[in-house]
PyMOL Python script that loads the backbone (N, CA, C, O; Angstrom):
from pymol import cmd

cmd.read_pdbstr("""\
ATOM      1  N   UNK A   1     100.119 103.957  86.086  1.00  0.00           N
ATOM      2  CA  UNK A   1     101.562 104.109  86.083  1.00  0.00           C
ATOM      3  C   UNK A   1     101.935 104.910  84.829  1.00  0.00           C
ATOM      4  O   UNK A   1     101.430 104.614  83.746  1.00  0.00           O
ATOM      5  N   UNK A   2     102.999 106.134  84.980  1.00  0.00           N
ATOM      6  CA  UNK A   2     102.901 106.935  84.067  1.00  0.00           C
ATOM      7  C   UNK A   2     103.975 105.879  83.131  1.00  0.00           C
ATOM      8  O   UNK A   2     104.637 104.959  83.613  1.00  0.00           O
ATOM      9  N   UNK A   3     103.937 106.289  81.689  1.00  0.00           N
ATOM     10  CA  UNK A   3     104.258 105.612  80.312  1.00  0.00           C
ATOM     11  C   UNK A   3     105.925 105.261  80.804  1.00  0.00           C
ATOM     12  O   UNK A   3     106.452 104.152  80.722  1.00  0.00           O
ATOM     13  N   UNK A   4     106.638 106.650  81.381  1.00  0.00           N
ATOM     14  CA  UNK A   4     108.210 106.715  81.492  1.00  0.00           C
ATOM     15  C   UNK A   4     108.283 105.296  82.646  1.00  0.00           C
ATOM     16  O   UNK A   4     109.104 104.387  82.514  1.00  0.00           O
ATOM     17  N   UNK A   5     107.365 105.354  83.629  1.00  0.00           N
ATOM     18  CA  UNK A   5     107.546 104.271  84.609  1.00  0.00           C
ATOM     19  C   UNK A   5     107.964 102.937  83.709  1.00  0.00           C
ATOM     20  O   UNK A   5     109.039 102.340  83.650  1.00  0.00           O
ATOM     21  N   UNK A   6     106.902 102.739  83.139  1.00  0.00           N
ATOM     22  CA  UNK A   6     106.519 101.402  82.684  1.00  0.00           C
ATOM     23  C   UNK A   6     107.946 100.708  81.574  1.00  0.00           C
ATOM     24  O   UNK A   6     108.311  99.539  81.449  1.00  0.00           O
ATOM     25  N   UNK A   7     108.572 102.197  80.800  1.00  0.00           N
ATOM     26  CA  UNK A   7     109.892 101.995  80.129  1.00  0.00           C
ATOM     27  C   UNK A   7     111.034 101.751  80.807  1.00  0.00           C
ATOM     28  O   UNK A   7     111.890 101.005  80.331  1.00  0.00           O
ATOM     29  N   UNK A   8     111.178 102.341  81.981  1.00  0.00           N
ATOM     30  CA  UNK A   8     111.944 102.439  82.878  1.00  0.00           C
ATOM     31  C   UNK A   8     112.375 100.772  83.450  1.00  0.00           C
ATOM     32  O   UNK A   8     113.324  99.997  83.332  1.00  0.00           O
ATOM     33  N   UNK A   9     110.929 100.811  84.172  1.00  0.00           N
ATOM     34  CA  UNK A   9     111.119  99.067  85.084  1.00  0.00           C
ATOM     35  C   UNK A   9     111.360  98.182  83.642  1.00  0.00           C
ATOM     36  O   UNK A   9     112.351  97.452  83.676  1.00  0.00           O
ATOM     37  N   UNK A  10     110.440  98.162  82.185  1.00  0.00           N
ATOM     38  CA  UNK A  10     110.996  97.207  81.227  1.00  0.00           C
ATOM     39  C   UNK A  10     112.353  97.056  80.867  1.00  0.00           C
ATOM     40  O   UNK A  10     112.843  96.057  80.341  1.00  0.00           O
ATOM     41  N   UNK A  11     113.224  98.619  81.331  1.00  0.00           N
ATOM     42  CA  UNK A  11     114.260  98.133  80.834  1.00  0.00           C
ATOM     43  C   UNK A  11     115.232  97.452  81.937  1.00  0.00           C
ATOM     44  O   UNK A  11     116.083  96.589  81.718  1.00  0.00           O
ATOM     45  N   UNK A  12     114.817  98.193  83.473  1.00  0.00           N
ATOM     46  CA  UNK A  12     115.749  97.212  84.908  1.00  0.00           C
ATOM     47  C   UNK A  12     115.236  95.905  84.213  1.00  0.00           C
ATOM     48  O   UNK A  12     116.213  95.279  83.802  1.00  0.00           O
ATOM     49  N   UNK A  13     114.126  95.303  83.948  1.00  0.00           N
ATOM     50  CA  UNK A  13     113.831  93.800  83.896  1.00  0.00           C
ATOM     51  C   UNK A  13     114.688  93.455  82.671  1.00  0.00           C
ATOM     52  O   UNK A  13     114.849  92.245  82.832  1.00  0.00           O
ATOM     53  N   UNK A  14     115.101  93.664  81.952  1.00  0.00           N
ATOM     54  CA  UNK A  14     116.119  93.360  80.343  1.00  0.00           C
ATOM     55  C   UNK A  14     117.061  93.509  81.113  1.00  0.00           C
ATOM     56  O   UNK A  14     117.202  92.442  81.712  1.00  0.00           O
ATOM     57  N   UNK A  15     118.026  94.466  81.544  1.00  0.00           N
ATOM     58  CA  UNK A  15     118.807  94.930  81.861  1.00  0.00           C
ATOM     59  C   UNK A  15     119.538  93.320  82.964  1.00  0.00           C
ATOM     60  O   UNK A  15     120.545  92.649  82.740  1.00  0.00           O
ATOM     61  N   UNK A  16     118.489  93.192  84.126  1.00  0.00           N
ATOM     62  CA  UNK A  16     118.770  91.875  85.126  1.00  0.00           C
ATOM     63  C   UNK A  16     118.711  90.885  84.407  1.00  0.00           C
ATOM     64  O   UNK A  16     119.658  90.120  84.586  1.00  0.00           O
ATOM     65  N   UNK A  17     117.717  90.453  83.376  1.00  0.00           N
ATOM     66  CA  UNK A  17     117.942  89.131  82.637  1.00  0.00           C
ATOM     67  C   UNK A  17     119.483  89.521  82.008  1.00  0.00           C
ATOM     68  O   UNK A  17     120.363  89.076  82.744  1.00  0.00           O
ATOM     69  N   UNK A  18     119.970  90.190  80.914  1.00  0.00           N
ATOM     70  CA  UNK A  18     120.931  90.051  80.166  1.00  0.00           C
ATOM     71  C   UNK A  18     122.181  89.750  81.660  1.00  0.00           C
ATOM     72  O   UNK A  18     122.738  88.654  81.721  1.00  0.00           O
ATOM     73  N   UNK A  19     122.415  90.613  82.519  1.00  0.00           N
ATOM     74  CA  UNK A  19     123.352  90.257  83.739  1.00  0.00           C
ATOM     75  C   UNK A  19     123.216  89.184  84.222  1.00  0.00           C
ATOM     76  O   UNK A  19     124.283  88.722  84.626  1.00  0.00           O
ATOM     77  N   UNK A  20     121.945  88.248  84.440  1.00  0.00           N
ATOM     78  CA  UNK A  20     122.017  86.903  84.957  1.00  0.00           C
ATOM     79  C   UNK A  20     122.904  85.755  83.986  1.00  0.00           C
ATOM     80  O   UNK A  20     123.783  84.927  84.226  1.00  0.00           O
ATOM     81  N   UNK A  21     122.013  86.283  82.536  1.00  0.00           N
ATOM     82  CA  UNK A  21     122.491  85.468  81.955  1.00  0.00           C
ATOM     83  C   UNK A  21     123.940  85.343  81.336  1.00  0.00           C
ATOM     84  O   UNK A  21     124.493  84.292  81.012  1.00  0.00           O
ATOM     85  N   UNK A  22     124.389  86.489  81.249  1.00  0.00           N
ATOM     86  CA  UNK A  22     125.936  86.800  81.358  1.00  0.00           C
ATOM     87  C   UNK A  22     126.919  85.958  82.341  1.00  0.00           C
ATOM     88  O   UNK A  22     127.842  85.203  82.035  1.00  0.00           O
ATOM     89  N   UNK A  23     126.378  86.367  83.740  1.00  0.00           N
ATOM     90  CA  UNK A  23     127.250  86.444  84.451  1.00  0.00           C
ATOM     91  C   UNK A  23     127.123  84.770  85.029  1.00  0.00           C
ATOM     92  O   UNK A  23     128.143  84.190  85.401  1.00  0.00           O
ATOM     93  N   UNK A  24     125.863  84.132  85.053  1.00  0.00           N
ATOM     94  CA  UNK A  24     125.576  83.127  85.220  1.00  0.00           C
ATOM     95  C   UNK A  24     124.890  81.929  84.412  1.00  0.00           C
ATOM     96  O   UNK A  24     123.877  81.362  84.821  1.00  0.00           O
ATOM     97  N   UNK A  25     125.641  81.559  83.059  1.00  0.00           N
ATOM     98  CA  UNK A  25     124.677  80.875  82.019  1.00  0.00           C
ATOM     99  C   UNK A  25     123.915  79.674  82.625  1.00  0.00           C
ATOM    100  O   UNK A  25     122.692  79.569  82.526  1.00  0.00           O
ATOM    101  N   UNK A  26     124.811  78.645  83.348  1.00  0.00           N
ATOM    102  CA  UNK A  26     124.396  77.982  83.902  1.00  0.00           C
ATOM    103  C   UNK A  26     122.783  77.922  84.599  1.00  0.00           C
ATOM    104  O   UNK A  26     121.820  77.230  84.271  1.00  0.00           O
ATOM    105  N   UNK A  27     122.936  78.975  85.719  1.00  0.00           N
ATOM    106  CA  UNK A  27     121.624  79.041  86.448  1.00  0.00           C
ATOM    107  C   UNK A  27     120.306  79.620  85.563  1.00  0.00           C
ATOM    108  O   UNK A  27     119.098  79.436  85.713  1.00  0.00           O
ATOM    109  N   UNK A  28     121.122  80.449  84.516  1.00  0.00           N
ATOM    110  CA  UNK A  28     119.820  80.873  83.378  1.00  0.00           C
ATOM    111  C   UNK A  28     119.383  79.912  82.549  1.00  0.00           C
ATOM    112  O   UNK A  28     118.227  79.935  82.125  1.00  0.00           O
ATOM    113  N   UNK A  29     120.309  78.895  82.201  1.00  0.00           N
ATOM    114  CA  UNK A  29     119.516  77.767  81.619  1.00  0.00           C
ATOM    115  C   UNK A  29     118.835  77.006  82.359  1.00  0.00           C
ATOM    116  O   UNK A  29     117.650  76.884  82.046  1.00  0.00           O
ATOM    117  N   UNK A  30     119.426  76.118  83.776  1.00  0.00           N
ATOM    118  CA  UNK A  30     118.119  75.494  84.362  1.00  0.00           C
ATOM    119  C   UNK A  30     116.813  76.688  84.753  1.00  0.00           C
ATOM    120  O   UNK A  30     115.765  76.085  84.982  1.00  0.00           O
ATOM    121  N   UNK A  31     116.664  78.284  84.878  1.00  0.00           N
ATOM    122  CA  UNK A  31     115.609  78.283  85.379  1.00  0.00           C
ATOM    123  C   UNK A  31     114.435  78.694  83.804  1.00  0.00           C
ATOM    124  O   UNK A  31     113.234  78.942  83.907  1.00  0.00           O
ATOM    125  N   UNK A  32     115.325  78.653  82.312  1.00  0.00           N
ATOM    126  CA  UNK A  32     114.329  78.423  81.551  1.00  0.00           C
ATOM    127  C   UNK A  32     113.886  77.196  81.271  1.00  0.00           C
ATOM    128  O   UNK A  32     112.765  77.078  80.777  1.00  0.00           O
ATOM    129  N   UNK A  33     115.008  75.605  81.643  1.00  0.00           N
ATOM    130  CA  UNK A  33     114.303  74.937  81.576  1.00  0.00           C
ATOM    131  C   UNK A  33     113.263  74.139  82.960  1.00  0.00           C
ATOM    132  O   UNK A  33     112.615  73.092  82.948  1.00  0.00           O
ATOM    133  N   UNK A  34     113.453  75.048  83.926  1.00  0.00           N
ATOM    134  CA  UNK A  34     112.233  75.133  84.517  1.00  0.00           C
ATOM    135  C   UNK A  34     110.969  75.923  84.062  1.00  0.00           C
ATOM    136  O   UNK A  34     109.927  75.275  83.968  1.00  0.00           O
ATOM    137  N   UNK A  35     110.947  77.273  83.766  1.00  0.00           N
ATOM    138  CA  UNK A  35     109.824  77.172  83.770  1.00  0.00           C
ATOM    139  C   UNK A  35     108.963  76.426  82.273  1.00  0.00           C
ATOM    140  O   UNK A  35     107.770  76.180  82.095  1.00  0.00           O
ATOM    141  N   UNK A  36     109.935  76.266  81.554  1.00  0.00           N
ATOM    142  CA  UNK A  36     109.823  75.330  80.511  1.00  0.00           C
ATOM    143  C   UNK A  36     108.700  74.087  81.021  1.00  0.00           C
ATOM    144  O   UNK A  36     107.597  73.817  80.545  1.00  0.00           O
ATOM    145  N   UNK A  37     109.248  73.615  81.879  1.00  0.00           N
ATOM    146  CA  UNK A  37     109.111  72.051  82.423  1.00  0.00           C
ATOM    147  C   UNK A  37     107.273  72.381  83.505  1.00  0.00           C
ATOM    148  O   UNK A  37     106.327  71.609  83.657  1.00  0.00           O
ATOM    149  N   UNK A  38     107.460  73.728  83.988  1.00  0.00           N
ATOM    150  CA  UNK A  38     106.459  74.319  84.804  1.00  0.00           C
ATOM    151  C   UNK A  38     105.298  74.398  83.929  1.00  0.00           C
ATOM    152  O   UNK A  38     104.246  73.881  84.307  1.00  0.00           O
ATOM    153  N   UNK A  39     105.397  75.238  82.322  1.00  0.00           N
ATOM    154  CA  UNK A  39     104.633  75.300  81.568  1.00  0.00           C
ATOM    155  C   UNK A  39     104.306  74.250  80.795  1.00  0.00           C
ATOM    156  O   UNK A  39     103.369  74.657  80.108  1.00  0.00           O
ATOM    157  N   UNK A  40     104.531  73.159  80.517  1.00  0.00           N
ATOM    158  CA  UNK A  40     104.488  71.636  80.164  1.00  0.00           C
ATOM    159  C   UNK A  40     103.206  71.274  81.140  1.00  0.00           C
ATOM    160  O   UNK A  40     102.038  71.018  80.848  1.00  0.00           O
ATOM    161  N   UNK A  41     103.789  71.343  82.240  1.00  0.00           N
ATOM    162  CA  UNK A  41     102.574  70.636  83.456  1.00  0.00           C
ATOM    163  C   UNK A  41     101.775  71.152  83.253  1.00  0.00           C
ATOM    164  O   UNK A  41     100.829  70.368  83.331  1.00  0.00           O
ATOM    165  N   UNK A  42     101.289  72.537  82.884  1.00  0.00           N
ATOM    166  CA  UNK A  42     100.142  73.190  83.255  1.00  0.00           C
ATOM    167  C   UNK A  42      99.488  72.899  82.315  1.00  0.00           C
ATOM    168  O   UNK A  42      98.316  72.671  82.612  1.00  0.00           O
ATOM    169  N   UNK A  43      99.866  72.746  80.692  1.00  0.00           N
ATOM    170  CA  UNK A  43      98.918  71.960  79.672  1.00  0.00           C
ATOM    171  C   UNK A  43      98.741  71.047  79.837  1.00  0.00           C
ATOM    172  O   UNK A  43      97.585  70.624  79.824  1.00  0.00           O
ATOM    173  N   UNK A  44     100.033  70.089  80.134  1.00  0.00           N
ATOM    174  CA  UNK A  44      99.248  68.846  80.591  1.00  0.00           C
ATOM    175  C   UNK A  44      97.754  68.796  80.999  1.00  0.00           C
ATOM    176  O   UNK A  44      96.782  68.250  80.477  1.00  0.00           O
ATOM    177  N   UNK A  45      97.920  69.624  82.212  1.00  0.00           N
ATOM    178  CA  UNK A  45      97.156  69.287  83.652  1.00  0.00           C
ATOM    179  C   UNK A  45      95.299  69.937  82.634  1.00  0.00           C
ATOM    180  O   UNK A  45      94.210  69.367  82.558  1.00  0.00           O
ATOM    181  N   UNK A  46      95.658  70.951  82.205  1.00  0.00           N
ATOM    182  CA  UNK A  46      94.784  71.430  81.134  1.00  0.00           C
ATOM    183  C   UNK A  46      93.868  70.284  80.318  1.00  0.00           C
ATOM    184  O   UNK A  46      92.672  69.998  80.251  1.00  0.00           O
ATOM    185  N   UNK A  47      94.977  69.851  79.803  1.00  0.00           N
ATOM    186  CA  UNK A  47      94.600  69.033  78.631  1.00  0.00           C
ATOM    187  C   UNK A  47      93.661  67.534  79.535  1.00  0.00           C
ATOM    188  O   UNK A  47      92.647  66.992  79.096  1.00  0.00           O
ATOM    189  N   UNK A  48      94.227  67.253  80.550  1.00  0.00           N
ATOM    190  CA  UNK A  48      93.436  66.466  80.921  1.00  0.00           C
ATOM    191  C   UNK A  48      92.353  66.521  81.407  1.00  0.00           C
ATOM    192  O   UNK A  48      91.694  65.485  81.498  1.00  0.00           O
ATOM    193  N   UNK A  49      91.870  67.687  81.841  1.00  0.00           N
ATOM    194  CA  UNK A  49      90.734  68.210  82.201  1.00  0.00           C
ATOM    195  C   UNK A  49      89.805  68.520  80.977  1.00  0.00           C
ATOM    196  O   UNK A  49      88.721  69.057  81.205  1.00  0.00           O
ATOM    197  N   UNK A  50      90.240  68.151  79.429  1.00  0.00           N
ATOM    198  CA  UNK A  50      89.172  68.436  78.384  1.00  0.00           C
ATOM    199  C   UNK A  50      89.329  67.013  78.004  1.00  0.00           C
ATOM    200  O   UNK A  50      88.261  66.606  77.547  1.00  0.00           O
ATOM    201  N   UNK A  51      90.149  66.197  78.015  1.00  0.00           N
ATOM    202  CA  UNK A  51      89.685  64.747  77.897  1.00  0.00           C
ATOM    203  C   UNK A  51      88.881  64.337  78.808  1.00  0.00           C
ATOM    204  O   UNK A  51      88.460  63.180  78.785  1.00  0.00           O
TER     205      UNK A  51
END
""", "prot")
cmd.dss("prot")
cmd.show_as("cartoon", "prot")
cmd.util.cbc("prot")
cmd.orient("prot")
């Protein structure tokens, strides 16, 4: 993927977060504290597999 691509889509992806979170704080906070809550489990689930 040429370099301009890769600046391009990084900035649509900034660009949609800052509008979600603008326009919708609400739904931007539960889905960081989902994946918050998503990434929790997965150490968990980690961690119990080295105990």
């Amino acid at each position: 993927m040429p370099g301009w691509a890769k600046k391009t889509l990084a900035a649509l992806v900034v660009a949609f977060v800052l509008f979600f979170v603008v326009t919708r704080p609400d739904d931007a906070a539960a889905a960081v504290h989902s994946f918050a809550a998503t990434g929790q489990s997965i150490i968990q689930f980690f961690r119990s597999l080295v105990a």
